[in-house]
C-alpha positions in Angstrom: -8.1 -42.0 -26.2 -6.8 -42.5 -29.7 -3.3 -43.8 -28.5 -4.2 -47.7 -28.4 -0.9 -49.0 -29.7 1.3 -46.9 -26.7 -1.7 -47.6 -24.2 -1.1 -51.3 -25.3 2.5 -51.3 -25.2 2.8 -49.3 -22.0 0.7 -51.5 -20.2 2.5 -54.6 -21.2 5.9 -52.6 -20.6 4.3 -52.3 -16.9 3.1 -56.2 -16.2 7.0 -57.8 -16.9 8.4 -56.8 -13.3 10.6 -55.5 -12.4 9.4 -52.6 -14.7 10.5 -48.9 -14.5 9.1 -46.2 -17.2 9.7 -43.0 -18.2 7.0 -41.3 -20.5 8.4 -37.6 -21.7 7.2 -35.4 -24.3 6.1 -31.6 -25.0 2.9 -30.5 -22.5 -0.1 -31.0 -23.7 0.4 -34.4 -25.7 -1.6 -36.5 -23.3 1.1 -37.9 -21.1 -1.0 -38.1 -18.1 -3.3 -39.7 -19.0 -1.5 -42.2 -20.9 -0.2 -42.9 -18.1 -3.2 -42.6 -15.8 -4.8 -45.7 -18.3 -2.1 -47.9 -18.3 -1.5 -47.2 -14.6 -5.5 -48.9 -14.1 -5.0 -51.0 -15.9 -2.1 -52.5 -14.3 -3.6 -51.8 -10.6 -6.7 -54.2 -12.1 -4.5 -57.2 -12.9 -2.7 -57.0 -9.4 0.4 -54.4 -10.1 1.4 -52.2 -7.7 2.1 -48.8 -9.9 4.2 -45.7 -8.0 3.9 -42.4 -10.6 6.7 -39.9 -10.0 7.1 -36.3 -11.4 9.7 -34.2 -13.3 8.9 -30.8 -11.4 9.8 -27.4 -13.3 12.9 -26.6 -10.5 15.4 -23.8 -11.1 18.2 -26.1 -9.9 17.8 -29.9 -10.7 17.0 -32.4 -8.2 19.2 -35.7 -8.9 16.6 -38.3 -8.6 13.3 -36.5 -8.3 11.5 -38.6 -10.3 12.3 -41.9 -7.7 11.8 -39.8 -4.7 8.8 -38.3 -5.8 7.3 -41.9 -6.7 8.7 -43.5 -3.0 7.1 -40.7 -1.2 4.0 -42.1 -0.7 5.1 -45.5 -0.1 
C-alpha cells in the first residue's frame, strides 16, 4: 500500500479503546483504503470497528459521521 507508517499508527490509534478517528484529506489520496486495512486489522485482533461517512450534502448534517457509523449497529 505504500503508507506503512499511517497503516501502523492508525491501527494502533484503533486498539487503545475507547478509540474514535477521523481520517480526512483531498479524494483520491487513498483514505479508504487506509482505512479499510487498519479497519482488518483491528476486526482480526478482536476490535469491533463502526466506519462512518462525511456525505457531499447541500446543508450540513450535525453529527453525520456518528450517525452514519451507529446505523448499522
Amino acid at each position: 500500500m505504500g503508507r506503512q507508517p499511517e497503516l501502523d499508527r492508525l491501527t494502533d490509534s484503533m486498539l487503545r479503546p475507547p478509540a474514535v478517528v477521523l481520517i480526512e484529506g483531498e479524494a483520491g489520496l487513498g483514505k479508504s483504503r487506509l482505512v479499510a486495512e487498519a479497519a482488518a486489522r483491528a476486526a482480526a485482533a478482536g476490535r469491533r470497528v463502526l466506519t462512518g461517512f462525511c456525505h457531499p450534502l447541500r446543508e450540513p448534517l450535525p453529527f453525520g459521521p456518528v450517525v452514519d457509523a451507529l446505523r448499522g449497529v
